[in-house]
Chimera marker file (.cmm) of the C-alpha trace (Angstrom):
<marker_set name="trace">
<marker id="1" x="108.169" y="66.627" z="80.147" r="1" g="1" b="0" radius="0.5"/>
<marker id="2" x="107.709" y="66.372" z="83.534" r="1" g="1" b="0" radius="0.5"/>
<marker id="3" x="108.903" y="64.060" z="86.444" r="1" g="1" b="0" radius="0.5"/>
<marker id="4" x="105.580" y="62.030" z="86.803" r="1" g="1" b="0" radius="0.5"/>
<marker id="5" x="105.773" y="61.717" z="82.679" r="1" g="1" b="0" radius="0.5"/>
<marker id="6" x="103.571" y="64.221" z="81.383" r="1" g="1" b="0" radius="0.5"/>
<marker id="7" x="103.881" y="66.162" z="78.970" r="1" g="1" b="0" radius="0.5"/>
<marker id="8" x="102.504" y="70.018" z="79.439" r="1" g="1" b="0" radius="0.5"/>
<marker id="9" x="101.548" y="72.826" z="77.164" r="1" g="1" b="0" radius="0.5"/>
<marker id="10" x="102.543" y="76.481" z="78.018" r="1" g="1" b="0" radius="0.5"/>
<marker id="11" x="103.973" y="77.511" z="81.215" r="1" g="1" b="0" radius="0.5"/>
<marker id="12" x="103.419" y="75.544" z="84.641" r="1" g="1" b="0" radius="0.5"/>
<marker id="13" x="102.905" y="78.855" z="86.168" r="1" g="1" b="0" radius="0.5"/>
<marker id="14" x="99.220" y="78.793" z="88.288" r="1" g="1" b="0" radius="0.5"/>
<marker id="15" x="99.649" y="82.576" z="88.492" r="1" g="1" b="0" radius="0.5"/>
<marker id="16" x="99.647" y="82.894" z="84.487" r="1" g="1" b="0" radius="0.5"/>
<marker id="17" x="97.393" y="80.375" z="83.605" r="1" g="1" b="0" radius="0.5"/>
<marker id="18" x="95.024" y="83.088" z="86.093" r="1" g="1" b="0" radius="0.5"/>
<marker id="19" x="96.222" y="85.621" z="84.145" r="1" g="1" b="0" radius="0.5"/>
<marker id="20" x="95.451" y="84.322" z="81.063" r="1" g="1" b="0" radius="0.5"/>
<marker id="21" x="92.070" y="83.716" z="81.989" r="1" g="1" b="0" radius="0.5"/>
<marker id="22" x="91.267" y="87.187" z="83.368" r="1" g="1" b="0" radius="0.5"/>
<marker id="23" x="92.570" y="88.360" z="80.262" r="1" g="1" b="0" radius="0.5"/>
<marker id="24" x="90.558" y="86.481" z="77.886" r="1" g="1" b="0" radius="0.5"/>
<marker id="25" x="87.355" y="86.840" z="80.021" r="1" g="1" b="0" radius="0.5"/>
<marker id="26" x="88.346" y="90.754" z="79.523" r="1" g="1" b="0" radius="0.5"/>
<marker id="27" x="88.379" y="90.820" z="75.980" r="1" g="1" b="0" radius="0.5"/>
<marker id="28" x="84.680" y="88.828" z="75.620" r="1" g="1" b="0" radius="0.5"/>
<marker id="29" x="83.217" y="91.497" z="78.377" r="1" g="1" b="0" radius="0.5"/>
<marker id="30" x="84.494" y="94.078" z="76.026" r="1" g="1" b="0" radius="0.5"/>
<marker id="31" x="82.984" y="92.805" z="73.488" r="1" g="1" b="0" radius="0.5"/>
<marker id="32" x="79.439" y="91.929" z="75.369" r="1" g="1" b="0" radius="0.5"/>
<marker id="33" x="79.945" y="95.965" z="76.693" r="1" g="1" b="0" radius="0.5"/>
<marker id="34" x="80.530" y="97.108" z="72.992" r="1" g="1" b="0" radius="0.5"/>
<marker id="35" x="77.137" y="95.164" z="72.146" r="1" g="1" b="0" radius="0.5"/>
<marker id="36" x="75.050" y="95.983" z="74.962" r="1" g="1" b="0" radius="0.5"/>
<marker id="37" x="76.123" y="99.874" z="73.824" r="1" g="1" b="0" radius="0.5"/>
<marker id="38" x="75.033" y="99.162" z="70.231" r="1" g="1" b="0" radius="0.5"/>
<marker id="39" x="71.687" y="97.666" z="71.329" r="1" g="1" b="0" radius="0.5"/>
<marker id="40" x="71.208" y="100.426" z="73.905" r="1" g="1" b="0" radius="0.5"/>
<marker id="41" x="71.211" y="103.306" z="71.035" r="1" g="1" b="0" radius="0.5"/>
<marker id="42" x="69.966" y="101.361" z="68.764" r="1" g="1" b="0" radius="0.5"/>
<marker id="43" x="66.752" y="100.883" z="70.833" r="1" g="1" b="0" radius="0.5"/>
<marker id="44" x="66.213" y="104.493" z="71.210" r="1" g="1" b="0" radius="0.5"/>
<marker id="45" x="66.804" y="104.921" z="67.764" r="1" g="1" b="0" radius="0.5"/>
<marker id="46" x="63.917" y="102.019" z="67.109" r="1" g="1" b="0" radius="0.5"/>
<marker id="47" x="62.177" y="104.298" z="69.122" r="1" g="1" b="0" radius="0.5"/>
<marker id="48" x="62.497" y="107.259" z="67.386" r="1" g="1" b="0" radius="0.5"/>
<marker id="49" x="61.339" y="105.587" z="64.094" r="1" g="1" b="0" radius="0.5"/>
<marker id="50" x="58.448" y="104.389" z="65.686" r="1" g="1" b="0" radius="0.5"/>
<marker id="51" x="57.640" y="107.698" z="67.500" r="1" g="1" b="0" radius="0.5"/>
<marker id="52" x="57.746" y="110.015" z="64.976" r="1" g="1" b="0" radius="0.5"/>
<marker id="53" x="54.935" y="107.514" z="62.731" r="1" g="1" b="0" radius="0.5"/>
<marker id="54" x="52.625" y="107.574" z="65.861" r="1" g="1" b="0" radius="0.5"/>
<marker id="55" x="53.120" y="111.626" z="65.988" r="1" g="1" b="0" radius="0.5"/>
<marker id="56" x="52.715" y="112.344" z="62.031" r="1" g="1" b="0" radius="0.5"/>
<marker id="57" x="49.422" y="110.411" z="62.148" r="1" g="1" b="0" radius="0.5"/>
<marker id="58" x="48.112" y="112.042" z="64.978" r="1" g="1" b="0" radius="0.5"/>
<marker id="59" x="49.257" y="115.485" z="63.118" r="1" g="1" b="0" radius="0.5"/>
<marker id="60" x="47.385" y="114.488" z="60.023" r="1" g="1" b="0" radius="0.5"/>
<marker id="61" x="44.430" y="113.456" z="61.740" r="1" g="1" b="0" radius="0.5"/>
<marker id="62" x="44.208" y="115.976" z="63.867" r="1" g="1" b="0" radius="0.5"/>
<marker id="63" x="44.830" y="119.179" z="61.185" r="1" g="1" b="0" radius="0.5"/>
<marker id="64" x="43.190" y="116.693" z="58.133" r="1" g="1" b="0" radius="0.5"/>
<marker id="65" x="40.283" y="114.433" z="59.523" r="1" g="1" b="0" radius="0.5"/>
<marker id="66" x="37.305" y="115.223" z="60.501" r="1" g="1" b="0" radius="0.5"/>
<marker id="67" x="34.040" y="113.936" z="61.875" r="1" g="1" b="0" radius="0.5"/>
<marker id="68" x="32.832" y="111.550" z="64.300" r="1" g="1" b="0" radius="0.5"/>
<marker id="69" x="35.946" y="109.026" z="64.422" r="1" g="1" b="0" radius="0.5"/>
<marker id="70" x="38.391" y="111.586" z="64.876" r="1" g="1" b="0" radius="0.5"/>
<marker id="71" x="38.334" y="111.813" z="68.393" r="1" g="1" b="0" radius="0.5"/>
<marker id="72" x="38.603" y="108.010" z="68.864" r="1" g="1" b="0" radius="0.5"/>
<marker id="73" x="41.688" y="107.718" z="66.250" r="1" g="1" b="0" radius="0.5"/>
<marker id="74" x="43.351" y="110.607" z="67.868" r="1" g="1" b="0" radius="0.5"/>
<marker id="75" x="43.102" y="109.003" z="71.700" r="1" g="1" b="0" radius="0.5"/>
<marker id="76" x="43.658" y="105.931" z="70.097" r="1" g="1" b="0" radius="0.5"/>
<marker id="77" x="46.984" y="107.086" z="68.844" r="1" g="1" b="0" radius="0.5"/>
<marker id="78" x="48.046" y="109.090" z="71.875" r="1" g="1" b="0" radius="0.5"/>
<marker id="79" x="47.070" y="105.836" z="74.185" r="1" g="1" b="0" radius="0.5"/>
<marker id="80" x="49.574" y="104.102" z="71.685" r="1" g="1" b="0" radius="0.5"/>
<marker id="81" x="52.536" y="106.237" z="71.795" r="1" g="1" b="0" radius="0.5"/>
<marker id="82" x="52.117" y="106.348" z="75.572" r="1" g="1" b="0" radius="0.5"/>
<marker id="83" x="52.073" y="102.322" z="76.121" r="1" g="1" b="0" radius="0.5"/>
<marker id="84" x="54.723" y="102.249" z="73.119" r="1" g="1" b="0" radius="0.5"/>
<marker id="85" x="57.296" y="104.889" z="75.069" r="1" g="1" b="0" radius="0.5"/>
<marker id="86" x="56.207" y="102.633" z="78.415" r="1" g="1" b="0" radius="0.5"/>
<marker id="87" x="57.360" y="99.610" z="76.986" r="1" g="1" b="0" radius="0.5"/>
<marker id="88" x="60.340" y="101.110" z="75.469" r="1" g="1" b="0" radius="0.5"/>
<marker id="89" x="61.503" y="102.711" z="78.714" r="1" g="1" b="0" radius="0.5"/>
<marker id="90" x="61.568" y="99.177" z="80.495" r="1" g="1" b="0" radius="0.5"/>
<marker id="91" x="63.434" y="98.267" z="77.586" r="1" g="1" b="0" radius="0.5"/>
<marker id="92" x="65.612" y="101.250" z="77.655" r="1" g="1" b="0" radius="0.5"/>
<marker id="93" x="66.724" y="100.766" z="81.512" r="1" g="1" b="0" radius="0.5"/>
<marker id="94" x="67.464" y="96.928" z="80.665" r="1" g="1" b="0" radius="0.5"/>
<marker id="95" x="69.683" y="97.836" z="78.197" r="1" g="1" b="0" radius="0.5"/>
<marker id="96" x="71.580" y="100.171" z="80.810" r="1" g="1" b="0" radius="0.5"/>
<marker id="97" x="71.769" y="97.539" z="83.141" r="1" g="1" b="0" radius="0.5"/>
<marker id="98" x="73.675" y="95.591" z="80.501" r="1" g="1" b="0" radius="0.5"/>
<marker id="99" x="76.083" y="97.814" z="80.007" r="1" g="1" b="0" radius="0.5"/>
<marker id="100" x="76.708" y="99.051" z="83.355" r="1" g="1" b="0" radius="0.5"/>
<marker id="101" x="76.910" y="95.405" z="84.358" r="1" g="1" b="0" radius="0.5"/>
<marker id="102" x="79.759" y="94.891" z="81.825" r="1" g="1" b="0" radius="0.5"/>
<marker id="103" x="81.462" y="98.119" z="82.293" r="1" g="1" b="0" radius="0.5"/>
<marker id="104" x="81.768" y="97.064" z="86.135" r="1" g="1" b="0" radius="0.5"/>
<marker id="105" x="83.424" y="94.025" z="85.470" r="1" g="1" b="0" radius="0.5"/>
<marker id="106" x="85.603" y="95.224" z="83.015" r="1" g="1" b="0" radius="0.5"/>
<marker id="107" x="86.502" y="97.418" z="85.198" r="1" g="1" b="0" radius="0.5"/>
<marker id="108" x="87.209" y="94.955" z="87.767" r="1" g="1" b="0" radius="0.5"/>
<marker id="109" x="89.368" y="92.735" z="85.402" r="1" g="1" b="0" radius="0.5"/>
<marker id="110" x="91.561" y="95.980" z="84.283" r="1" g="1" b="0" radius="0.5"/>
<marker id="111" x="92.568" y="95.939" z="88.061" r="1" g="1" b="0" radius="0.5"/>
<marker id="112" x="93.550" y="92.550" z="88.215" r="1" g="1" b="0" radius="0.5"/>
<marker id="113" x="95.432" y="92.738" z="85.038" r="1" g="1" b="0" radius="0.5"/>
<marker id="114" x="97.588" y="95.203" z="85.773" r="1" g="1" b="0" radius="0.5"/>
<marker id="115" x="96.486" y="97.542" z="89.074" r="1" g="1" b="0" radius="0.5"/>
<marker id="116" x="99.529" y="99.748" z="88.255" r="1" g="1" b="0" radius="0.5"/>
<marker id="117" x="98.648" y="100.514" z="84.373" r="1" g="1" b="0" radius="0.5"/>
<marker id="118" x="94.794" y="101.855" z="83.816" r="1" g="1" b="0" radius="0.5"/>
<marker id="119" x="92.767" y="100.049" z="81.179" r="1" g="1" b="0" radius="0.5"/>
<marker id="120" x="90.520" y="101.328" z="78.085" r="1" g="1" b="0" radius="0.5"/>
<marker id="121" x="87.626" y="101.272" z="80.543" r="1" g="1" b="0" radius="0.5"/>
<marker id="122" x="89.593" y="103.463" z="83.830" r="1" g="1" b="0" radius="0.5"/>
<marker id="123" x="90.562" y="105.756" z="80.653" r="1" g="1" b="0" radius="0.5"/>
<marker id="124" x="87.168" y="106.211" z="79.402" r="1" g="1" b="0" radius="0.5"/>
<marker id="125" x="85.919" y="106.333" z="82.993" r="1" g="1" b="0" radius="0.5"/>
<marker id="126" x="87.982" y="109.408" z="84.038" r="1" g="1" b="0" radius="0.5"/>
<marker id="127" x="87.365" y="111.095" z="81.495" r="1" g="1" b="0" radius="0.5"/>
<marker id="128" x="83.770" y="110.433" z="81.314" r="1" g="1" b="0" radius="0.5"/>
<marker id="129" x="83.894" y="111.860" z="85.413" r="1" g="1" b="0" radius="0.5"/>
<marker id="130" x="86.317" y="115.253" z="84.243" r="1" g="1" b="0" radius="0.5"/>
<marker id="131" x="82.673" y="116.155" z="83.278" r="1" g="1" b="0" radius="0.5"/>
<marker id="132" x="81.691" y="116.747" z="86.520" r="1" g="1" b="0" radius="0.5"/>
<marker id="133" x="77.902" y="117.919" z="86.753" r="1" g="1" b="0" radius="0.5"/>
<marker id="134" x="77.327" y="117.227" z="83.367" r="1" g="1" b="0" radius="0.5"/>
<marker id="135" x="78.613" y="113.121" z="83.461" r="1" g="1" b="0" radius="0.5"/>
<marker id="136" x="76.855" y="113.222" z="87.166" r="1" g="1" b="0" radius="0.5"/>
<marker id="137" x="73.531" y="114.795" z="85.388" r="1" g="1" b="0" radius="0.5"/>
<marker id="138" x="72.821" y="113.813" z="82.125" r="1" g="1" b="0" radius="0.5"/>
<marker id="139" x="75.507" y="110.868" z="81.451" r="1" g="1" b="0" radius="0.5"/>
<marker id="140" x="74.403" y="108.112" z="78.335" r="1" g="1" b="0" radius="0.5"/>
<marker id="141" x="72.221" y="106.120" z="81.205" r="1" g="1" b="0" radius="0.5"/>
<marker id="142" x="70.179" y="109.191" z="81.888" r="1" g="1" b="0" radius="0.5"/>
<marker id="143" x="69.529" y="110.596" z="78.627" r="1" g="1" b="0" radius="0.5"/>
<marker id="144" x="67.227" y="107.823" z="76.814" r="1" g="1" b="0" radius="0.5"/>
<marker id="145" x="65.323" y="107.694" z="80.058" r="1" g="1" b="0" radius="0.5"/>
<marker id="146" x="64.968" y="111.927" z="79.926" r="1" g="1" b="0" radius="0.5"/>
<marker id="147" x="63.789" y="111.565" z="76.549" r="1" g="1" b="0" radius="0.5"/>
<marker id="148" x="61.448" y="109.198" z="76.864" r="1" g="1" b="0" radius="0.5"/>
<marker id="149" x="59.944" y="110.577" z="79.911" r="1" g="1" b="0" radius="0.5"/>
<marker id="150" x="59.754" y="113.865" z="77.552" r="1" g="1" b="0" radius="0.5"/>
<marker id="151" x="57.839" y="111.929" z="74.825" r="1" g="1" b="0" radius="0.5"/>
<marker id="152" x="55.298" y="110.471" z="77.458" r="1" g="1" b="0" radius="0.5"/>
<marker id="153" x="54.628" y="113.815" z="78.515" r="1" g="1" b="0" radius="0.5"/>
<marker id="154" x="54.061" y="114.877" z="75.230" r="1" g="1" b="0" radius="0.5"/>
<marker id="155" x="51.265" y="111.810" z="74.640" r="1" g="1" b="0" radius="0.5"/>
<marker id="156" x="49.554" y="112.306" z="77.461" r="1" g="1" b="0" radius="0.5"/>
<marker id="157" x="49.153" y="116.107" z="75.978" r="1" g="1" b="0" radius="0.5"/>
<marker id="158" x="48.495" y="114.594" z="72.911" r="1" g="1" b="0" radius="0.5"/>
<marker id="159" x="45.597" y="112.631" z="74.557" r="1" g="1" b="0" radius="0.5"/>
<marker id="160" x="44.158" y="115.775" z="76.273" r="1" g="1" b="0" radius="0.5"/>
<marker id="161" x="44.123" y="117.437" z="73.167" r="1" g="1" b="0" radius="0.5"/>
<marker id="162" x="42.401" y="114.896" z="71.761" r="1" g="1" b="0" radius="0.5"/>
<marker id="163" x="39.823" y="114.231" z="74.624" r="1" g="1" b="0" radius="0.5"/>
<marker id="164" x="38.857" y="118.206" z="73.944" r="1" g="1" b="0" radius="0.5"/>
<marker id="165" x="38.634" y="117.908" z="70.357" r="1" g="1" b="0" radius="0.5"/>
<link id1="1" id2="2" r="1" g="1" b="0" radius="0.2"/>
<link id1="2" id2="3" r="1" g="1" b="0" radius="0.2"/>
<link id1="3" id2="4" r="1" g="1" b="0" radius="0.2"/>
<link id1="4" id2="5" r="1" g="1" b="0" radius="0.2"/>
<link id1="5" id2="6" r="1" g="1" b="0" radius="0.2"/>
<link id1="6" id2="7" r="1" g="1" b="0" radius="0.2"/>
<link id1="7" id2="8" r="1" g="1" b="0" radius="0.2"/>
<link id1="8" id2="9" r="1" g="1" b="0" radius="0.2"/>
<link id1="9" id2="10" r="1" g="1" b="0" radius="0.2"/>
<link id1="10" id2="11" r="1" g="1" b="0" radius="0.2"/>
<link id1="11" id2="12" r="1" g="1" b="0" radius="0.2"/>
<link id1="12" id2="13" r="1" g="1" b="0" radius="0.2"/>
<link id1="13" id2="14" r="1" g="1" b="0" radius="0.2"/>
<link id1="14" id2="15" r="1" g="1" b="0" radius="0.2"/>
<link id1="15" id2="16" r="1" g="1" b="0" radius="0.2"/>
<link id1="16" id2="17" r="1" g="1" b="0" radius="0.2"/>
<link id1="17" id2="18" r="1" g="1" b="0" radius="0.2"/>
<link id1="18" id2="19" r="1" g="1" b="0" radius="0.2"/>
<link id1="19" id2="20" r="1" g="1" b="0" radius="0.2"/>
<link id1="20" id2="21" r="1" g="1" b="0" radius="0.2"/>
<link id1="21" id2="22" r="1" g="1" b="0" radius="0.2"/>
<link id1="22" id2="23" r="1" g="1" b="0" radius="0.2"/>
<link id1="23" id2="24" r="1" g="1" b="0" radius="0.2"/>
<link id1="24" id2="25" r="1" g="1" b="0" radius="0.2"/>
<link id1="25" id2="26" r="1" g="1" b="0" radius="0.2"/>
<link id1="26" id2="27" r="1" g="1" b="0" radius="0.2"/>
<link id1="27" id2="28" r="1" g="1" b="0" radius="0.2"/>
<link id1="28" id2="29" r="1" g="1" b="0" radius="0.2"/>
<link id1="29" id2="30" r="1" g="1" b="0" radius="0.2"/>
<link id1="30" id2="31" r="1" g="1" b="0" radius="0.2"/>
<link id1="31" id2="32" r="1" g="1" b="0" radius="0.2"/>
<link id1="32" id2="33" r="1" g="1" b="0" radius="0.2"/>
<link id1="33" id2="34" r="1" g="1" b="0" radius="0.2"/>
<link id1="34" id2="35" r="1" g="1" b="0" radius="0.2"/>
<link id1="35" id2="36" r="1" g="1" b="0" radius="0.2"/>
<link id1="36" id2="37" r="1" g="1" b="0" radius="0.2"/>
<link id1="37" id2="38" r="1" g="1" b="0" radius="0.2"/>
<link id1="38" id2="39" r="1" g="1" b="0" radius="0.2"/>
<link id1="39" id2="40" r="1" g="1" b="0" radius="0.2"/>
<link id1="40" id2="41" r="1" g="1" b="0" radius="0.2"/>
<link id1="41" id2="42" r="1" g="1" b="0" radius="0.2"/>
<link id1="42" id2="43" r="1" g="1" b="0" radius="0.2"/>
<link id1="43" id2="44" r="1" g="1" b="0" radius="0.2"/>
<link id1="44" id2="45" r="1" g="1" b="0" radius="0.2"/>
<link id1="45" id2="46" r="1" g="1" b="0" radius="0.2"/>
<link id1="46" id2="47" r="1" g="1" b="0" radius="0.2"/>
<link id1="47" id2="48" r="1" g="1" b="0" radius="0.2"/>
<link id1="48" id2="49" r="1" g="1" b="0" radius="0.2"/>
<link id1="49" id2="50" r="1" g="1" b="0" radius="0.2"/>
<link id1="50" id2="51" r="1" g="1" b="0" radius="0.2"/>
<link id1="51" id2="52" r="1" g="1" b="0" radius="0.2"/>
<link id1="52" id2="53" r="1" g="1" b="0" radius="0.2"/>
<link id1="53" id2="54" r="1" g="1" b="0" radius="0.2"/>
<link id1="54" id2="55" r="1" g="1" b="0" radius="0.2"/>
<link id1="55" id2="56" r="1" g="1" b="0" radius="0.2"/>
<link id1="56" id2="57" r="1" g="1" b="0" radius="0.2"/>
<link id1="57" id2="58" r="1" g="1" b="0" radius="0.2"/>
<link id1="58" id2="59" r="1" g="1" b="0" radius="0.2"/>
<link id1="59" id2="60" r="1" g="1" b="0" radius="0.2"/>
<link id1="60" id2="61" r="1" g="1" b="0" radius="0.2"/>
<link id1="61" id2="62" r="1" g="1" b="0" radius="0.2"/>
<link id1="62" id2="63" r="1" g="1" b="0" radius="0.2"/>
<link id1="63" id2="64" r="1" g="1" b="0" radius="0.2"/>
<link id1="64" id2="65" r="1" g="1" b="0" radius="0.2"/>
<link id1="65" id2="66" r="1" g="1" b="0" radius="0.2"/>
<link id1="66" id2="67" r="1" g="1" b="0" radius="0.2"/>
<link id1="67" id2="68" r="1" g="1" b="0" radius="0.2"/>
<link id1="68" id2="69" r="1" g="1" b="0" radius="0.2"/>
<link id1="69" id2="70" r="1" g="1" b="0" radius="0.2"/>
<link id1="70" id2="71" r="1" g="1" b="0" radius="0.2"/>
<link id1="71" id2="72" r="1" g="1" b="0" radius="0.2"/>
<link id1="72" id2="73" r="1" g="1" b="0" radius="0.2"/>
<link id1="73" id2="74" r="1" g="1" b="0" radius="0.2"/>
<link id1="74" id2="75" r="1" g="1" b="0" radius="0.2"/>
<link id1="75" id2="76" r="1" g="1" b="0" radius="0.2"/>
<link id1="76" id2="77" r="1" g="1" b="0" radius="0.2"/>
<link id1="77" id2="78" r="1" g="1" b="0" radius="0.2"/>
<link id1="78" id2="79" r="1" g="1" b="0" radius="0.2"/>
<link id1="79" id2="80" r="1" g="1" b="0" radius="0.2"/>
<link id1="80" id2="81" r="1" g="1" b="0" radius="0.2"/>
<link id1="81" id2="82" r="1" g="1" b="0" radius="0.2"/>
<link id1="82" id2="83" r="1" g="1" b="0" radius="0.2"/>
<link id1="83" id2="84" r="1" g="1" b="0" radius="0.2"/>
<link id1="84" id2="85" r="1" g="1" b="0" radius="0.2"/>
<link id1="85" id2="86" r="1" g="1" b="0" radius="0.2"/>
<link id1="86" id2="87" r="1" g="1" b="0" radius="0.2"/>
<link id1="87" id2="88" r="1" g="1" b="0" radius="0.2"/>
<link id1="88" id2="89" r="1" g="1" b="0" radius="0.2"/>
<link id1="89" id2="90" r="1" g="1" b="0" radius="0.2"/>
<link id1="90" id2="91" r="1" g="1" b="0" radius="0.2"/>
<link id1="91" id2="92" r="1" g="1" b="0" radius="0.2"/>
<link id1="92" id2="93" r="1" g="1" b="0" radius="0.2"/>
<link id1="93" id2="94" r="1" g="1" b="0" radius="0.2"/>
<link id1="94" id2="95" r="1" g="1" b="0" radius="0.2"/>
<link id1="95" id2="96" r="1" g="1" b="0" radius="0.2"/>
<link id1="96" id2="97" r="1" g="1" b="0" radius="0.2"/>
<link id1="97" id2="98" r="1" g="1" b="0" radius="0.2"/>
<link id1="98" id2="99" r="1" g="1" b="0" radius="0.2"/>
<link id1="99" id2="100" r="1" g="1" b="0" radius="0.2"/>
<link id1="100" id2="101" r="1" g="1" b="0" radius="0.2"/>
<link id1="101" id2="102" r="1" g="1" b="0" radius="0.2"/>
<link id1="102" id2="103" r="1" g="1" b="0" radius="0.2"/>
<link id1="103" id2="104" r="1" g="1" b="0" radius="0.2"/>
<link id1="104" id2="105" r="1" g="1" b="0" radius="0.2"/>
<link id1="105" id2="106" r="1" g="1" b="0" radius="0.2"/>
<link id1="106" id2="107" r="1" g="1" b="0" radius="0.2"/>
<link id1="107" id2="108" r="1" g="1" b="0" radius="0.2"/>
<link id1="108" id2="109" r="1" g="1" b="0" radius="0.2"/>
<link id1="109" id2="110" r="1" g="1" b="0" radius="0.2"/>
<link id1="110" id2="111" r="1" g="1" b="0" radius="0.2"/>
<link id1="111" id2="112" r="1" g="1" b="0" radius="0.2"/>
<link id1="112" id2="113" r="1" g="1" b="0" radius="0.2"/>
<link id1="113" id2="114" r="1" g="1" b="0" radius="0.2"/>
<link id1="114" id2="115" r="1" g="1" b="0" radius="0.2"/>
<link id1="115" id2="116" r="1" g="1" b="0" radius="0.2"/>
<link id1="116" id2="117" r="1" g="1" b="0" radius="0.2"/>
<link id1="117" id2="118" r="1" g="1" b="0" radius="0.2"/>
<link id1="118" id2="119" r="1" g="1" b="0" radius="0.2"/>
<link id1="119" id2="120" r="1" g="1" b="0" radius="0.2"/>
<link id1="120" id2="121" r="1" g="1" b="0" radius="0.2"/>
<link id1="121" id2="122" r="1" g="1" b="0" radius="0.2"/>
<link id1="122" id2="123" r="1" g="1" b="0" radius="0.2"/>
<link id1="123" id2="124" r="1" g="1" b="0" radius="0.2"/>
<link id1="124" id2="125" r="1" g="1" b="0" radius="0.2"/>
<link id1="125" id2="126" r="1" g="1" b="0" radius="0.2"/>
<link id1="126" id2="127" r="1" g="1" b="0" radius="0.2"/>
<link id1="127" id2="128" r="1" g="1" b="0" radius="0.2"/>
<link id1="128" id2="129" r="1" g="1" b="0" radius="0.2"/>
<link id1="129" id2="130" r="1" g="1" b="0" radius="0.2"/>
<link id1="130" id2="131" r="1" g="1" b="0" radius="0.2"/>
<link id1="131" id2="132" r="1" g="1" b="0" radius="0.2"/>
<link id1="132" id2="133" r="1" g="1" b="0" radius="0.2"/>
<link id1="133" id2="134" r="1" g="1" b="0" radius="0.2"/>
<link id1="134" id2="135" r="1" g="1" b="0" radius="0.2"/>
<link id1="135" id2="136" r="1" g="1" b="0" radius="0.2"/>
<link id1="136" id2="137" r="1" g="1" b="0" radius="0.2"/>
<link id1="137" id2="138" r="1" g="1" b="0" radius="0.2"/>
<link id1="138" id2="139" r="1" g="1" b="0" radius="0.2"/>
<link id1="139" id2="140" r="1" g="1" b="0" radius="0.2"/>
<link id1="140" id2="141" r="1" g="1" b="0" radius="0.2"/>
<link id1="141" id2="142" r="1" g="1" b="0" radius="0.2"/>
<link id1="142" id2="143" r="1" g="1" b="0" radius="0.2"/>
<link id1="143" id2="144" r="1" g="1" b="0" radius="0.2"/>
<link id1="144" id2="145" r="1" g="1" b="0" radius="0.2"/>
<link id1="145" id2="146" r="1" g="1" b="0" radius="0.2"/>
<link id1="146" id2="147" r="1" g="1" b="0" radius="0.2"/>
<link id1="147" id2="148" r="1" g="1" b="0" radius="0.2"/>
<link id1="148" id2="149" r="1" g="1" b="0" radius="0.2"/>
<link id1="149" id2="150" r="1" g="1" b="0" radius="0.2"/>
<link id1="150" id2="151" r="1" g="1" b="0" radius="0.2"/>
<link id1="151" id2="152" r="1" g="1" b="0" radius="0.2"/>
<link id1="152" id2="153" r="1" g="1" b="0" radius="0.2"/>
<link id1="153" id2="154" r="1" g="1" b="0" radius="0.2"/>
<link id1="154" id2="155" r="1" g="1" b="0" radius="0.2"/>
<link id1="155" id2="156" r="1" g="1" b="0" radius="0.2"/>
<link id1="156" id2="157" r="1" g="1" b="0" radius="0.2"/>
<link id1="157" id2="158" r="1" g="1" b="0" radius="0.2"/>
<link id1="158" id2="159" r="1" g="1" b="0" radius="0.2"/>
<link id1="159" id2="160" r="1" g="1" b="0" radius="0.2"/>
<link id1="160" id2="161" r="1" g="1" b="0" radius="0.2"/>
<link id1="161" id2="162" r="1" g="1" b="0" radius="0.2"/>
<link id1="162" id2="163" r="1" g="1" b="0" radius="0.2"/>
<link id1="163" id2="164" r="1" g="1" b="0" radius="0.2"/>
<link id1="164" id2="165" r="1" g="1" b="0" radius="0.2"/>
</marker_set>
């Protein structure tokens, strides 16, 4: 108890009660980062799924089909895999932006819980930049956007190829 007759719970400390809260609001950004991750491969994996249906069907039609709606199913699916890896890249650099914007202020937190002792996240982050040209080059936020970029190549191919057919 106190001298104006309060009774208090925990320490009286300001400095702890800060350091409580920076600790806690560490754990749920590890948590959001850990999610954001997940959702981020799990799109391109969504992706992937939905891809490879959109280039079987243009296989078959293109090696199976024939006649005079060929050429219109064939566009038709190139035009789709194109708008589909569109939307998907949008999606794709979102999800980055999540989990940059977590990793950031995780980051941040680690310092202000202990600036002399580095964190999960100053671990994983030198050792994700001993990599060097690699991390620089082709680190997690650059690959879903390389492959995707790849695949829309690919459709628009796919639609030439069609257009000629």
């Amino acid at each position: 108890m106190t001298a104006d007759g309060v009774t208090r719970a925990g320490p009286t400390d300001p400095g702890h009660d800060e350091a409580q809260a920076v600790s806690t609001v560490y754990q749920v950004l590890a948590q959001h980062w850990a999610h954001a991750e997940q959702i981020r491969w799990t799109l391109l994996y969504i992706y992937s799924m939905a891809s490879t249906i959109l280039l079987l069907a243009w296989a078959a039609m293109f090696t199976a089909a024939s006649g005079a709606g060929k050429r219109i199913v064939l566009l038709t699916l190139a035009a789709a895999g194109f708008l589909v890896t569109l939307l998907w890249l949008v999606l794709q650099i979102r999800a980055n932006g999540f989990v940059h914007m977590y990793e950031s202020a995780a980051l941040e937190a680690e310092r202000q819980l202990a600036p002399s002792f580095p964190g999960s996240f100053q671990h994983s982050q030198r050792y994700r930049n001993s990599f060097g040209w690699i991390k620089k080059n082709l680190g997690t936020r650059r690959v879903a956007p390389i492959v995707l970029g790849i695949f829309a190549i690919l459709y628009l191919v796919l639609f030439g190829v069609s257009y000629a057919s």
